[in-house]
C-alpha positions as YAML, in Angstrom:
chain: A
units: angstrom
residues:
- id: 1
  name: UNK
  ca: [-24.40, -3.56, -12.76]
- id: 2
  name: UNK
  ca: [-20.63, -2.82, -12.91]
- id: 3
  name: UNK
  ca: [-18.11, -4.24, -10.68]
- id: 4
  name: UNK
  ca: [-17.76, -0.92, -8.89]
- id: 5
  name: UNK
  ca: [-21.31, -0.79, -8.15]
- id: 6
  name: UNK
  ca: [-21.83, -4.27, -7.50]
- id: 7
  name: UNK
  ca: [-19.14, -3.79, -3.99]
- id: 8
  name: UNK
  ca: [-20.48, -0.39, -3.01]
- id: 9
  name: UNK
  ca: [-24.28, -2.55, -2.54]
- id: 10
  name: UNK
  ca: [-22.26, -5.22, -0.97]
- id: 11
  name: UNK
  ca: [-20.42, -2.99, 1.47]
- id: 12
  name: UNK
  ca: [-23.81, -1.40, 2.09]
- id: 13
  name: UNK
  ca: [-25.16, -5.07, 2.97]
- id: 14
  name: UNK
  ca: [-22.03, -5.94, 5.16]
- id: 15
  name: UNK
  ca: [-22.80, -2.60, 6.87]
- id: 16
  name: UNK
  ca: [-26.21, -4.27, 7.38]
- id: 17
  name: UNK
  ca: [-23.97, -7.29, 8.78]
- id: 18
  name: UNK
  ca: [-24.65, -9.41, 6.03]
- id: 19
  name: UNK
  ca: [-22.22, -12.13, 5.97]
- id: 20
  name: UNK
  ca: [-23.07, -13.59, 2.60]
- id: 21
  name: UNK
  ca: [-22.27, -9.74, 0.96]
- id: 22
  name: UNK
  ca: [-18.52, -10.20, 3.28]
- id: 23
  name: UNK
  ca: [-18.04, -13.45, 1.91]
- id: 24
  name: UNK
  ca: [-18.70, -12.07, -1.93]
- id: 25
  name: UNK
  ca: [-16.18, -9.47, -0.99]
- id: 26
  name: UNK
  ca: [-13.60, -11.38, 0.67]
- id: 27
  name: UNK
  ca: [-13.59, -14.14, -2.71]
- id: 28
  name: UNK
  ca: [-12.95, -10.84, -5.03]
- id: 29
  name: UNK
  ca: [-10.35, -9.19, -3.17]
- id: 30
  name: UNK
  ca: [-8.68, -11.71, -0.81]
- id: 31
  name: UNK
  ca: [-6.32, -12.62, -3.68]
- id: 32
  name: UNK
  ca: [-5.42, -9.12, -4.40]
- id: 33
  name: UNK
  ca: [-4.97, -8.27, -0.58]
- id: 34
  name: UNK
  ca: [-2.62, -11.04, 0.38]
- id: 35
  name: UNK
  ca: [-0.83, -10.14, -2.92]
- id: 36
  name: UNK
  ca: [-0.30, -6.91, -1.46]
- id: 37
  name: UNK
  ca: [0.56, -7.77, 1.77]
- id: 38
  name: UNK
  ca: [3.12, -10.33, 1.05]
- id: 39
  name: UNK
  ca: [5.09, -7.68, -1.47]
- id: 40
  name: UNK
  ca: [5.29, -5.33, 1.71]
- id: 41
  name: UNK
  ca: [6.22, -7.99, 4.50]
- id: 42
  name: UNK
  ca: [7.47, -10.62, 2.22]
- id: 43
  name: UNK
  ca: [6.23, -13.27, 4.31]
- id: 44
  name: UNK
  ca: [2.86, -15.35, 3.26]
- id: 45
  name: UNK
  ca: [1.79, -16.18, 6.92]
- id: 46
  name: UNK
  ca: [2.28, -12.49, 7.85]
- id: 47
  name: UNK
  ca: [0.11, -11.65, 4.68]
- id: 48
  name: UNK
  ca: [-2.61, -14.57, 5.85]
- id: 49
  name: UNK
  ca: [-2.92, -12.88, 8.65]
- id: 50
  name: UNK
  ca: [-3.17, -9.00, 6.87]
- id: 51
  name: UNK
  ca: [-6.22, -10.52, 4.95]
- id: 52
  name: UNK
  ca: [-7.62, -11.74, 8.20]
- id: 53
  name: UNK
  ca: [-7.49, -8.41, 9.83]
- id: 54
  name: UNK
  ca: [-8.26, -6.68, 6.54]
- id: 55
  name: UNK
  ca: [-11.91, -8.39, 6.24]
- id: 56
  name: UNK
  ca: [-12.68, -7.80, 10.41]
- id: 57
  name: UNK
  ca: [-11.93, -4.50, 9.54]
- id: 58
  name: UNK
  ca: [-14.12, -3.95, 6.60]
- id: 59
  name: UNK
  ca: [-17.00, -5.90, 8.57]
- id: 60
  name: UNK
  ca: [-16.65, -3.68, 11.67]
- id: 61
  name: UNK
  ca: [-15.89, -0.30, 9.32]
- id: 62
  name: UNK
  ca: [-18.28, -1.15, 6.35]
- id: 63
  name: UNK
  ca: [-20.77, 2.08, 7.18]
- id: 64
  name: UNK
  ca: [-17.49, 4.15, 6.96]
- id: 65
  name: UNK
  ca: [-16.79, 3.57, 3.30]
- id: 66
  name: UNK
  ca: [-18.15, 6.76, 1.18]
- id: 67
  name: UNK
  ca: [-18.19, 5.73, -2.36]
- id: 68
  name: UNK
  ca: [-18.22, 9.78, -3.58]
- id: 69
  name: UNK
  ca: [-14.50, 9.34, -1.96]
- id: 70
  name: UNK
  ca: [-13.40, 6.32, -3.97]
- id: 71
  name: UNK
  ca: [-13.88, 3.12, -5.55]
- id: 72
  name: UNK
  ca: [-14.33, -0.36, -2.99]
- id: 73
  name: UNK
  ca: [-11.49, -1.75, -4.00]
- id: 74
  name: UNK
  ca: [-9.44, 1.06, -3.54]
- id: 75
  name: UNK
  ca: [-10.57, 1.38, 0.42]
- id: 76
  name: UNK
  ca: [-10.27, -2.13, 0.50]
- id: 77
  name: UNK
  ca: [-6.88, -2.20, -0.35]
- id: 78
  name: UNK
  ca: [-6.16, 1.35, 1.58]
- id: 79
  name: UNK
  ca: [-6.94, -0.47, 5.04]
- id: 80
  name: UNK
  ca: [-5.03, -3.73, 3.63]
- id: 81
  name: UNK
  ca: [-1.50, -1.37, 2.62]
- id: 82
  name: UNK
  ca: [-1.94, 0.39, 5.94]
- id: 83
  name: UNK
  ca: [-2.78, -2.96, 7.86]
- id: 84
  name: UNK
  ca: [0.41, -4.23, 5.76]
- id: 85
  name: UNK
  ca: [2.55, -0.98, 6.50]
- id: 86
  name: UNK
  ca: [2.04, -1.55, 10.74]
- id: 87
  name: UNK
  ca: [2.71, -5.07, 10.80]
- id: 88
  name: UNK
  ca: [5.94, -3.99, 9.11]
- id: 89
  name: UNK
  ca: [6.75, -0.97, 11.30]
- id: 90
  name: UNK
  ca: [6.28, -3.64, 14.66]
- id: 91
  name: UNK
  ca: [9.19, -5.42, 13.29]
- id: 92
  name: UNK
  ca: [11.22, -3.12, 10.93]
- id: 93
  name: UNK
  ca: [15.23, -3.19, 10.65]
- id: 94
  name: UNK
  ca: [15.69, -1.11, 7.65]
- id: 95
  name: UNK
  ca: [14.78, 2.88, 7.14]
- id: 96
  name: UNK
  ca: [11.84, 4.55, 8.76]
- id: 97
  name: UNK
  ca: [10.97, 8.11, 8.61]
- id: 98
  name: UNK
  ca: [10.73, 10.52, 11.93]
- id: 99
  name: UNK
  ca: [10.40, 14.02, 11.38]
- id: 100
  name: UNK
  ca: [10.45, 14.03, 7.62]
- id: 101
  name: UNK
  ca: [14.41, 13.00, 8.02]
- id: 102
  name: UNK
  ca: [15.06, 9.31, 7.07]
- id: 103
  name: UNK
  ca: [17.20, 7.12, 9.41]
- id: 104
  name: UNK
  ca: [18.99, 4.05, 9.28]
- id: 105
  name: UNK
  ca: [18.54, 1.19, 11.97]
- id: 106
  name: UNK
  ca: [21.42, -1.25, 12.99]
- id: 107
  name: UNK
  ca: [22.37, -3.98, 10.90]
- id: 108
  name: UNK
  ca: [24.94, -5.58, 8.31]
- id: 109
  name: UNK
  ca: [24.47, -2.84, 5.87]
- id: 110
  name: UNK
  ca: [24.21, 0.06, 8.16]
- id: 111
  name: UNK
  ca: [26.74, 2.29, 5.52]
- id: 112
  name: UNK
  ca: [24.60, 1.15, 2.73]
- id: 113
  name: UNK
  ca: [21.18, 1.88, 4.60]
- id: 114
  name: UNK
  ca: [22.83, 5.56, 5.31]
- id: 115
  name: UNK
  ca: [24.05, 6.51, 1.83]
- id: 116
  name: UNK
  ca: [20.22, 5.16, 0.03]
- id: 117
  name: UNK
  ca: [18.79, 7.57, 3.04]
- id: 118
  name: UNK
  ca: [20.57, 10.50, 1.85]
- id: 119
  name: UNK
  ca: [20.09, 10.07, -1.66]
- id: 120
  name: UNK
  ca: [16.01, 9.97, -0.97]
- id: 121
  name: UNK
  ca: [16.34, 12.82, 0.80]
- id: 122
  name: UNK
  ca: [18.02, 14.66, -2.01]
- id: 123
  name: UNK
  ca: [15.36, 14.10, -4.21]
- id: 124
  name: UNK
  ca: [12.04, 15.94, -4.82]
- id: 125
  name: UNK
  ca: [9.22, 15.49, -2.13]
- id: 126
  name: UNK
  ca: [7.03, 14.00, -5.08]
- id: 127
  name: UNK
  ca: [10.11, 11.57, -6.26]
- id: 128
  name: UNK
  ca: [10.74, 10.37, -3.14]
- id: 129
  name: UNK
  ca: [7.34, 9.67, -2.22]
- id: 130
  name: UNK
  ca: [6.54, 7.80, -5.63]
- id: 131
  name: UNK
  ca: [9.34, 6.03, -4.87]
- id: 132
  name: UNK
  ca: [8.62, 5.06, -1.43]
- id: 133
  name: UNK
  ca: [5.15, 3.73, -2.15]
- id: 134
  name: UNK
  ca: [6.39, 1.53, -4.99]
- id: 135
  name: UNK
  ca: [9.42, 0.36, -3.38]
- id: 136
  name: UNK
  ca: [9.26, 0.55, 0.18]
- id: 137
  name: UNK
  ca: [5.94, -0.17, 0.45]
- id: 138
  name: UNK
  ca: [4.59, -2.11, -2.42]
- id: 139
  name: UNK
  ca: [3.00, -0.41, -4.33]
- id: 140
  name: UNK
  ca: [2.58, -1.97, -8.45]
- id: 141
  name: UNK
  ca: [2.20, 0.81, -11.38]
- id: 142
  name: UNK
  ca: [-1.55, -0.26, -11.24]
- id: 143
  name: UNK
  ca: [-2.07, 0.34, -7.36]
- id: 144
  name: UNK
  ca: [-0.45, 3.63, -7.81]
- id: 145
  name: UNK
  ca: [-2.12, 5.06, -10.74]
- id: 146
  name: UNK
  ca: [-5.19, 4.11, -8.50]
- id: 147
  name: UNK
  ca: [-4.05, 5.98, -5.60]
- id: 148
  name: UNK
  ca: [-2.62, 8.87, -6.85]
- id: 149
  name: UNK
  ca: [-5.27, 9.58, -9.76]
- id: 150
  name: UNK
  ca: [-2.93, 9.61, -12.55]
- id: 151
  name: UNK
  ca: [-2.83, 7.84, -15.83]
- id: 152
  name: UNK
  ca: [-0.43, 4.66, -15.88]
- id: 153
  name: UNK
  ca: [1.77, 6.12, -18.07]
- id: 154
  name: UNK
  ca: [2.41, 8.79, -15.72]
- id: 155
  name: UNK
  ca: [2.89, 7.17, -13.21]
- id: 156
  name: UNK
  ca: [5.63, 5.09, -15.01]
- id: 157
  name: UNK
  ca: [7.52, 7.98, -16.29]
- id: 158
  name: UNK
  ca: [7.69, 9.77, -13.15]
- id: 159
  name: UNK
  ca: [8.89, 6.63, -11.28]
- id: 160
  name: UNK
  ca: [11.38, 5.96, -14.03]
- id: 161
  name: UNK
  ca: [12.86, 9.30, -14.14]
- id: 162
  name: UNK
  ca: [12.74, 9.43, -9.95]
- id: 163
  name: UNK
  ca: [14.70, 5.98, -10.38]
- id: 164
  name: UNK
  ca: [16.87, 7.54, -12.63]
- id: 165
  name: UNK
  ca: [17.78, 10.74, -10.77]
- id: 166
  name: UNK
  ca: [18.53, 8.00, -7.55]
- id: 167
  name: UNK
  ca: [20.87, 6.31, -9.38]
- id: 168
  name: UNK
  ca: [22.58, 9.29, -10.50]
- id: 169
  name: UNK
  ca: [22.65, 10.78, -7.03]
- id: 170
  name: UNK
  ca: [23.89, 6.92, -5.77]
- id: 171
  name: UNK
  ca: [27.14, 7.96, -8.42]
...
């Protein structure tokens, strides 16, 4: 039995609310979610806690996960980022998006903050969104190949030439 299969009949069992199947789940991915979590908040008791809420959500949402959608650990680390991403938003200072229009918040490098803003917004929808997941949001190569459904290599090239078209629109 591959990995892949071996979580889909575990989140079947925690469905079942068997806590020996959460416990297998939570050894194999509570490394990978904290990981994750402390990239994006940069702060390990914030991330603790991010894993906490990560596995309570997985044992109340198990029967939700729909394995001709995705692989495990790619849900499992969906409801970790997003987990991850809200914690952030509660206590953000830098860029957030309203309306598809970035906007600075106060702070030291307000000016700074406003010129980054409008050089995302100058690039492609698909740039700027590669870019945001990987750098605002913490997304490594790997997690994004996962997520988007492309080779590594793409994914590498594209962020490397959106990083490259930034900095020449940061000139």
């Amino acid at each position: 039995m591959g990995e892949d299969e071996e979580d889909i009949h575990l989140l079947r069992r925690v469905a079942w609310r068997d806590e020996e199947a959460l416990l297998h789940l939570y050894r194999r991915y509570a490394p990978r979610v904290h990981g994750l979590a402390r990239r994006i908040l940069q702060d390990g008791h914030e991330a603790k806690d991010v894993v906490q809420e990560t596995f309570l959500r997985i044992w109340n949402k198990a029967e939700r996960f729909d394995p001709a959608l995705g692989r495990p650990a790619t849900w499992i680390l969906t409801i970790a980022h997003r987990l991850a991403l809200k914690r952030l938003r509660a206590s953000e200072t830098f860029l957030w998006e309203e309306d598809g229009a970035w906007e600075p918040l106060g702070g030291e490098d307000h000016l700074e903050r406003l010129w980054v803003a409008k050089a995302l917004e100058a690039l492609e929808p698909e740039e700027r969104r590669l870019l945001e997941l990987a750098y605002f949001q913490g997304y490594t190569h790997g997690e994004l190949a996962l997520l988007l459904g492309w080779p590594l290599g793409t994914v590498k090239s594209r962020l490397r030439r959106a990083l490259a078209k930034l900095e020449g629109k940061l000139k």
